[in-house]
C-alpha positions as CSV (number, residue, x, y, z in Angstrom):
1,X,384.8,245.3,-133.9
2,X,384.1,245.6,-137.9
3,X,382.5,244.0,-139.6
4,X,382.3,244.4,-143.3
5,X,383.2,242.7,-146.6
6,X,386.3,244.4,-147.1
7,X,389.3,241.9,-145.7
8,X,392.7,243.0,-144.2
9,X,394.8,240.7,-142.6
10,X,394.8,237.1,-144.1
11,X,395.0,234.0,-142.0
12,X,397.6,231.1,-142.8
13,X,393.9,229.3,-143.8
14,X,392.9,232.1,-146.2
15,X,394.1,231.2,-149.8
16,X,393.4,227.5,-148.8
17,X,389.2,228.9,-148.0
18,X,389.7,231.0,-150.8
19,X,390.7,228.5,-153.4
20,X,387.4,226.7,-151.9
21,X,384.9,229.3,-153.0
22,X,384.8,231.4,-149.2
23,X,384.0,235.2,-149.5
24,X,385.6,236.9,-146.5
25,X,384.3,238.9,-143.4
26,X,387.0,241.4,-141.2
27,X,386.7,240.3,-137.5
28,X,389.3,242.6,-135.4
29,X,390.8,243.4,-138.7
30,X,391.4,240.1,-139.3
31,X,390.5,238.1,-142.9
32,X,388.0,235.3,-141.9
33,X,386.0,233.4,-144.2
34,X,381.9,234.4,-144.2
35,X,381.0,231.1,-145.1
36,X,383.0,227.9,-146.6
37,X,382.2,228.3,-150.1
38,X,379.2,226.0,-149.6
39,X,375.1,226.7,-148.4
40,X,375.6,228.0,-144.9
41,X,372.1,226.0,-143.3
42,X,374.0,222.7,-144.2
43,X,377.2,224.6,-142.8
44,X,375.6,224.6,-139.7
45,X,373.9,221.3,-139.4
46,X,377.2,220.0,-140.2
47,X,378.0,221.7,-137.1
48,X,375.5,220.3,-135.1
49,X,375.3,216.7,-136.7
50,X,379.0,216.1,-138.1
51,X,382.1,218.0,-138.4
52,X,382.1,221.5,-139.7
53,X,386.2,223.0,-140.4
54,X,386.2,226.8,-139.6
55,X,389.3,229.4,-139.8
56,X,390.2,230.3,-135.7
57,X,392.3,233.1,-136.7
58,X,390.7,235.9,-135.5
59,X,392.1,234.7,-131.9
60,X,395.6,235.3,-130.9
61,X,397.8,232.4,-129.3
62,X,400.2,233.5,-126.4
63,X,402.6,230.6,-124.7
64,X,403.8,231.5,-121.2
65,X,405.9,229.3,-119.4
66,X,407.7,229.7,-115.9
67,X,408.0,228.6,-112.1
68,X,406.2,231.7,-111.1
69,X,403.4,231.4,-114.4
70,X,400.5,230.5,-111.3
71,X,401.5,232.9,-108.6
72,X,401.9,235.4,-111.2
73,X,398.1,234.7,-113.0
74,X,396.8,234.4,-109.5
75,X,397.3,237.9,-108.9
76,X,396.6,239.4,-112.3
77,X,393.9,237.4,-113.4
78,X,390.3,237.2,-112.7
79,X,389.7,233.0,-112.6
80,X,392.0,230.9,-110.0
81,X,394.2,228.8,-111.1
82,X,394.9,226.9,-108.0
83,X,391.7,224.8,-109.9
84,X,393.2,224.7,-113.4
85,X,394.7,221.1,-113.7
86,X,397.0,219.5,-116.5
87,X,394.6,218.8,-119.8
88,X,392.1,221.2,-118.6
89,X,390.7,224.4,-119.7
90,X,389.6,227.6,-117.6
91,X,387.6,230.6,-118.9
92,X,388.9,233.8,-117.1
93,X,389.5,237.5,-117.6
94,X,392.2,240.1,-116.7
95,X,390.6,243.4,-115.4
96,X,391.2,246.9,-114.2
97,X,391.1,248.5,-111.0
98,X,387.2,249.4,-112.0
99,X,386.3,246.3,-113.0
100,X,386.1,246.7,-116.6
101,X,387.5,244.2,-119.1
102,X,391.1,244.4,-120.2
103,X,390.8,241.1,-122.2
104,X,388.3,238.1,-122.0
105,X,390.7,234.7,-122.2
106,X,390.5,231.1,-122.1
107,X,393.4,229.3,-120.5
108,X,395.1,225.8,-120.9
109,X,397.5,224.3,-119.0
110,X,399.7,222.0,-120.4
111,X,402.6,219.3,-119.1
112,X,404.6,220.9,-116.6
113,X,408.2,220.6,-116.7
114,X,410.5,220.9,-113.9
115,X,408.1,222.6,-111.7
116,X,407.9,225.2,-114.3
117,X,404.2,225.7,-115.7
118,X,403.0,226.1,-119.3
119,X,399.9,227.9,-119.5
120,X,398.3,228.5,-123.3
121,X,396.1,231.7,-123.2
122,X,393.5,231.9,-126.0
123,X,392.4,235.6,-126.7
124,X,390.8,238.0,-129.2
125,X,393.0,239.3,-131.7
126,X,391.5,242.6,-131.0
127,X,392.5,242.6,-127.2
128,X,396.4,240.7,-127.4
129,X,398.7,243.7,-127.5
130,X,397.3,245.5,-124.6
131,X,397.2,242.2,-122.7
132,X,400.8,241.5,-123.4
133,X,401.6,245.2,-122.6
134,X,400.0,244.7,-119.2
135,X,401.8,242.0,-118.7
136,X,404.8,243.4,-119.6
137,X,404.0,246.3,-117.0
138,X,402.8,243.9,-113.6
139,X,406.0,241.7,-115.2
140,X,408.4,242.4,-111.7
141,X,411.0,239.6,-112.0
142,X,409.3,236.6,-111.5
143,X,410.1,233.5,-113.7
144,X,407.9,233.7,-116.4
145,X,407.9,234.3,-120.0
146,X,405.4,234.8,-122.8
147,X,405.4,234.6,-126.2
148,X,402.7,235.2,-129.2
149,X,402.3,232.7,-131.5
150,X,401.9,233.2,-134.9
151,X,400.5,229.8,-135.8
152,X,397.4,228.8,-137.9
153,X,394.3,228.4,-135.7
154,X,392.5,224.9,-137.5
155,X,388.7,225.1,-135.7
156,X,386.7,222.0,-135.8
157,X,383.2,222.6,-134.8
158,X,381.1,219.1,-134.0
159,X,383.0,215.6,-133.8
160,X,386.3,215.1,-134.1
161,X,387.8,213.2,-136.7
162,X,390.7,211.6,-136.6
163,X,393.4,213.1,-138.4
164,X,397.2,213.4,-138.5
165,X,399.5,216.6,-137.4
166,X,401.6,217.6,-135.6
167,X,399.8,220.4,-134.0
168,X,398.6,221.2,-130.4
169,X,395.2,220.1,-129.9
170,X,393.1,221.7,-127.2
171,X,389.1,221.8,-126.7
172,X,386.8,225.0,-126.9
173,X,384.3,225.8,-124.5
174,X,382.7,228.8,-125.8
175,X,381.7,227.7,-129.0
176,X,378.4,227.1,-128.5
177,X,378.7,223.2,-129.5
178,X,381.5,220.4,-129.3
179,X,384.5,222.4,-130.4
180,X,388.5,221.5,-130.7
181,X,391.1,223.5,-132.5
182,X,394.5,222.5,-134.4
183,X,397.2,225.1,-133.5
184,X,399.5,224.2,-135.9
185,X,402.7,225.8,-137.6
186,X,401.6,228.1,-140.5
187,X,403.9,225.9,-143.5
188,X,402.2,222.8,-142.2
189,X,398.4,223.7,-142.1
190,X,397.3,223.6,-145.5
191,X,398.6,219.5,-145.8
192,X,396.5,218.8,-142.8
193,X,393.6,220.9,-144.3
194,X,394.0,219.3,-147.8
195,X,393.9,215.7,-145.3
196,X,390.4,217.0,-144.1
197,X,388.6,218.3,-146.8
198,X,389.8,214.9,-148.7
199,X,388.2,213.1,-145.8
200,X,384.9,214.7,-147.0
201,X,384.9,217.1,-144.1
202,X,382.7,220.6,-144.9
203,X,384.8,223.8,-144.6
204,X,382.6,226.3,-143.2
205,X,382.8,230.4,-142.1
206,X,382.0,232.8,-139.7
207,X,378.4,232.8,-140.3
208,X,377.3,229.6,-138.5
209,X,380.4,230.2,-135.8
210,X,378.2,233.4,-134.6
211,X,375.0,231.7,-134.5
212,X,376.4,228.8,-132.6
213,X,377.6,230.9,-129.5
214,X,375.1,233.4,-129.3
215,X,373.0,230.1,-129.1
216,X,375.1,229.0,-126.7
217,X,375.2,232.3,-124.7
218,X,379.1,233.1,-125.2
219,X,379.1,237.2,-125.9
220,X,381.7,238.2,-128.8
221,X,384.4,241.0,-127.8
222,X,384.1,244.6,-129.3
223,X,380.3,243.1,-130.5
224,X,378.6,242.6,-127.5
225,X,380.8,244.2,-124.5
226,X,384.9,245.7,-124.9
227,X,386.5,247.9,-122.3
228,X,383.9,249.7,-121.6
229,X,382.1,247.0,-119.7
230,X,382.6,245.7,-115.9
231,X,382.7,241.8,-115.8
232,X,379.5,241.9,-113.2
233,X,377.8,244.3,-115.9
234,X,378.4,241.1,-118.6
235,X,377.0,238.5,-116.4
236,X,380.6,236.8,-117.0
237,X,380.4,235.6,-113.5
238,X,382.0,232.0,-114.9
239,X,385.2,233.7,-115.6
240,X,386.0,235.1,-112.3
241,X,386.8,233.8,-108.4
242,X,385.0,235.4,-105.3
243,X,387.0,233.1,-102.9
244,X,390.6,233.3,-103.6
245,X,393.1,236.5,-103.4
246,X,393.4,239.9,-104.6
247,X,393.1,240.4,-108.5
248,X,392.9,243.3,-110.4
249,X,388.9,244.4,-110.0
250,X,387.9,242.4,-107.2
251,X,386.8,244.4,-105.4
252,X,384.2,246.0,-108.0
253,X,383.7,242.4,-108.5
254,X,383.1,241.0,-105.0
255,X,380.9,244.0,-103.8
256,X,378.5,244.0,-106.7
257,X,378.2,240.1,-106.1
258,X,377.6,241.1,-102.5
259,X,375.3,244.1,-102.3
260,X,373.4,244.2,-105.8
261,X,373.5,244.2,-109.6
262,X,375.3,246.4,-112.2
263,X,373.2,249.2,-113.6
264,X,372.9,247.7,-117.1
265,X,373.5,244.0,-117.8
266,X,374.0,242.1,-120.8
267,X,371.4,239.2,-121.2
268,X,369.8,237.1,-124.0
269,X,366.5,238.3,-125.6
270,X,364.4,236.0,-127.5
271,X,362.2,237.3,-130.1
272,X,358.3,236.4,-131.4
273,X,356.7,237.2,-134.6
274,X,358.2,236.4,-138.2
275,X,362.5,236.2,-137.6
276,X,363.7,239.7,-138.7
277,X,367.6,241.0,-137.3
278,X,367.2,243.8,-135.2
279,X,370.9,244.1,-134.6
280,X,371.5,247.7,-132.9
281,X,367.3,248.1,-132.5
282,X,366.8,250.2,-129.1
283,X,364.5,248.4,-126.6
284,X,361.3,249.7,-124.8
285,X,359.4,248.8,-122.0
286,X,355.9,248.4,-121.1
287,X,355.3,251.6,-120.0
288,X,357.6,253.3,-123.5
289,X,360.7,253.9,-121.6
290,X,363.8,253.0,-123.3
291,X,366.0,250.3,-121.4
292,X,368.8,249.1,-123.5
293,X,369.7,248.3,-126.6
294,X,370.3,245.3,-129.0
295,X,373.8,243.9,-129.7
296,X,374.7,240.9,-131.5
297,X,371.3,239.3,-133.4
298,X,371.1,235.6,-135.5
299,X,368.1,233.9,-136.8
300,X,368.6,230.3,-134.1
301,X,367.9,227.3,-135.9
302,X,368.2,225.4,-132.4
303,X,365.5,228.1,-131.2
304,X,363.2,228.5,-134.5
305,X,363.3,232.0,-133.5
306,X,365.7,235.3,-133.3
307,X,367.8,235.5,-130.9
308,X,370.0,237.9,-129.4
309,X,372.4,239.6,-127.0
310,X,371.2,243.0,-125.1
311,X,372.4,245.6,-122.8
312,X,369.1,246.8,-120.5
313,X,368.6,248.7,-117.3
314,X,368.4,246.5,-114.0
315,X,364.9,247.6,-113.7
316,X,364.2,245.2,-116.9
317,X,366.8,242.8,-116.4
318,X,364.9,239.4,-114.9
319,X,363.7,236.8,-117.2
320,X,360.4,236.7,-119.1
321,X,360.5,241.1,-118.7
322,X,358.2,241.5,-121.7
323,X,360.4,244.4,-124.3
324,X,359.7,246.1,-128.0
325,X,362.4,246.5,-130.3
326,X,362.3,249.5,-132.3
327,X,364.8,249.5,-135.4
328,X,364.2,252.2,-138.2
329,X,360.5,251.5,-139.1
330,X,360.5,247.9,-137.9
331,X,359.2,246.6,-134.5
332,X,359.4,243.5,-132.9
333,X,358.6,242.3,-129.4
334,X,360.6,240.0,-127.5
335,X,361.1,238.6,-123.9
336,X,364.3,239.0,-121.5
337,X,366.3,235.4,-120.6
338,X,369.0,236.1,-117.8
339,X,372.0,233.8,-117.7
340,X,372.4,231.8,-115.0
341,X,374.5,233.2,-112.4
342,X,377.7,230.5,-112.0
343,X,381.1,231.3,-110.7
344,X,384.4,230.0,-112.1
């Protein structure tokens, strides 16, 4: 993933933020605002206390719809559906035969209609086109179909106001706080935007939306892991199954769960000393040996103290592992926190 001043693709929200003072960052090549056009600390408290409006876009929409939709998922995907009711959302994963991510996806399941499923799947820009491709390949003449959306992605971080569209609602649990998102038509969004910053809601950017889910432990695609990366390697344990069928990486999946740990993990480090970023610093032990490296780094309000995500050895990977980050001329020590090992 880039990231870098110079924006590419716009958004259906981007001359609305724009017109609002936002300076733009490119996530997955896509134009997202850096920060609302306002002072980013009372961006994120707005977060936190009230209601903070953020641009979604840099995540891809894709309906499917079909009889087959579960049988199909069941087999392809990482997460079982069998538990994903009407309403509901399900964090899950399609992998390859290795293991190694293919796409990381949150999936919504809406009103069924003559025993045919809808199923929304949420997904990094960055990631859709191979998805859909593999889809298109395991696709065997089942009764399903899928389309991408090309709808504007409204993200409401914090409460929820009340507000009028005619959009498709649907809550987001990888944002790190309360989080809800307006997929609405792209001729349509700017009225209900226009409604909410007339409300006297904040707009807000990029910025505080990556320190709220490192906070809340949610790893960023092609920051801190891509396809390079087995889901056990991640410690994404809450977006895959160990009881149901076959799925694509299972196996890798089921025996790592069974007989050990992946080589290098990605956990949470949390830093002492005066905040300084020490995105890409490499990490040392006790004893000088390097173990990892840092990926994605934020100064955490929540925390008072830097944050961020790593990839170590498994020899350093248990919580409270005392490490030194070494960046350029600048050190820093800092401790290891391990996620908590839950299954979806």
């Amino acid at each position: 993933m880039k990231l870098n001043p110079t924006p590419l693709n716009p958004t259906p929200l981007s001359e609305f933020f724009a017109r609002h003072g936002a300076d733009f960052i490119d996530i997955y090549g896509v134009q997202i605002p850096r920060h609302g056009g306002g002072v980013v600390t009372l961006e994120y408290q707005k977060a936190r206390e009230g209601t903070l409006i953020c641009d979604g876009g840099h995540r891809a929409w894709i309906d499917v719809h079909g009889a087959d939709v579960c049988d199909f998922f069941q087999r392809t995907l990482a997460s079982d559906l069998s538990n994903l009711n009407v309403g509901e959302h399900q964090l899950s994963a399609m992998l390859d035969g290795k293991g190694r991510w293919i796409a990381e996806l949150v999936l919504y399941r809406f009103a069924d209609r003559d025993n045919s499923w809808h199923i929304g799947v949420d997904i990094p820009v960055a990631c859709c086109d191979e998805f859909l491709q593999k889809l298109d390949m395991m696709h065997f003449g089942e009764d399903i179909s899928f389309v991408k959306s090309d709808a504007a992605r409204i993200k409401i971080l914090g409460k929820l106001p009340t507000i009028n569209h005619d959009g498709v609602l649907i809550s987001r649990p990888d944002a790190g706080v309360e989080c809800h998102e307006i997929i609405i038509a792209s001729d349509l969004a700017t009225d209900v935007m226009q409604q909410l910053v007339d409300n006297g809601h904040q707009l807000g950017g990029w910025l505080v939306q990556n320190t709220l889910r490192v906070e809340g432990g949610f790893p960023l695609w092609g920051s801190d892991f891509d396809g390079n990366h087995t889901l056990p390697s991640c410690n994404e344990w809450r977006r895959a199954s160990i009881t149901k069928g076959c799925y694509a990486g299972q196996e890798v999946v089921a025996r790592i769960n069974t007989y050990g740990e992946a080589p290098r993990q990605l956990c949470q480090l949390h830093f002492m000393g005066e905040p300084q970023l020490m995105q890409g610093a490499t990490l040392f032990d006790a004893e000088d040996k390097k173990v990892g490296n840092v990926c994605s780094c934020i100064f955490s309000p929540q925390f008072d103290k830097t944050i961020a995500f790593a990839f170590i050895k498994r020899t350093a990977a248990q919580t409270g592992t005392p490490l030194k980050a070494t960046l350029q001329q600048a050190t820093a020590n800092c401790e290891v926190v391990m996620p908590e090992k839950v299954f979806g």
